[in-house]
C-alpha positions in Angstrom: -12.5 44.5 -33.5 -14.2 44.0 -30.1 -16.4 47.1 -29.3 -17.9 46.6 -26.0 -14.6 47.0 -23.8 -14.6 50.6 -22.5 -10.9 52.0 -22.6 -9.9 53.0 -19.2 -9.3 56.7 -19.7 -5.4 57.1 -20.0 -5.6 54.5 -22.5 -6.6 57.4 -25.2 -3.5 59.5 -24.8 -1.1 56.5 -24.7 -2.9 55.2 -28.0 -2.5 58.9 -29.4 1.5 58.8 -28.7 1.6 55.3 -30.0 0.2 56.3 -33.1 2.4 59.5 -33.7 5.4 57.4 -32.4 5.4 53.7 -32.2 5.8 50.8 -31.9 7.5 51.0 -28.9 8.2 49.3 -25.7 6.2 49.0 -22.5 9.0 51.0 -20.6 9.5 53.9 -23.3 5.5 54.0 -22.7 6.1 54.8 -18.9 9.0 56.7 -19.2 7.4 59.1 -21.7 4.0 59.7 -21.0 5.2 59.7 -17.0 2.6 57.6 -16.0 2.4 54.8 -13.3 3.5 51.3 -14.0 0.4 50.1 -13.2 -1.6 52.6 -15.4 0.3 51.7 -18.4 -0.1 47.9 -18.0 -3.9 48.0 -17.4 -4.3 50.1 -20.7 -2.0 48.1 -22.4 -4.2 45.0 -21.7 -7.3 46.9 -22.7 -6.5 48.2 -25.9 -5.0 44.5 -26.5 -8.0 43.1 -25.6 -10.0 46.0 -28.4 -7.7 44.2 -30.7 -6.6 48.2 -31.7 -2.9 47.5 -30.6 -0.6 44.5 -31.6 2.6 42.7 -30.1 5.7 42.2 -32.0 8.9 41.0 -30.0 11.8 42.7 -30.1 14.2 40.8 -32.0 17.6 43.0 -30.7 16.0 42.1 -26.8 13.6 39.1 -26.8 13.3 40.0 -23.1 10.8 43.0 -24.0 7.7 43.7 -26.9 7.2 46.6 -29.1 3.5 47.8 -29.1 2.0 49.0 -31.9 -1.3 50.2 -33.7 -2.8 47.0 -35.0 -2.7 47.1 -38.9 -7.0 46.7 -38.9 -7.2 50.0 -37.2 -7.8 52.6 -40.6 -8.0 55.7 -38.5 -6.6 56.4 -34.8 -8.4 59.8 -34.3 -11.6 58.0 -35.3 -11.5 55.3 -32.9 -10.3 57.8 -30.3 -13.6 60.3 -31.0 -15.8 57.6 -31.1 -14.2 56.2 -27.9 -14.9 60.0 -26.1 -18.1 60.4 -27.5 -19.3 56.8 -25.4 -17.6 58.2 -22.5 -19.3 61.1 -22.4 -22.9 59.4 -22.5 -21.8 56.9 -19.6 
């Protein structure tokens, strides 16, 4: 996993509900955490490019992907402290 990408900060809560509720789509992602399209997307590409979420296609819709926590990530809350705690010195 790819350290040196700093998670934009809304990226920590929507890894949190993935966690607790995934995989699930980009849209669900919106619609539930009521954040902006655009908010969401940028994230998503950041925790992509951490390598601490995954793709999988949605075989019932190939039109949309599920997003989940990547199966190399032990512990969410870990990354997620470790991810505040270099916040907080920057």
């Amino acid at each position: 996993m790819s350290t040196h990408i700093k998670l934009p900060e809304k990226a920590i809560p929507l890894l949190r509900y993935l966690d607790e509720h995934g995989p699930l789509t980009q849209k669900e992602l919106i619609n539930t955490l009521s954040l902006p399209v655009r908010t969401v997307r940028y994230s998503i590409r950041r925790l992509l490019e951490k390598g601490l979420i995954k793709k999988v296609p949605n075989l019932k819709d190939m039109r949309s992907i599920f997003y989940h926590i990547s199966p190399e990530v032990a512990d969410v809350e870990a990354v997620i402290s470790e991810e505040l705690a270099i916040q907080a010195r920057a």
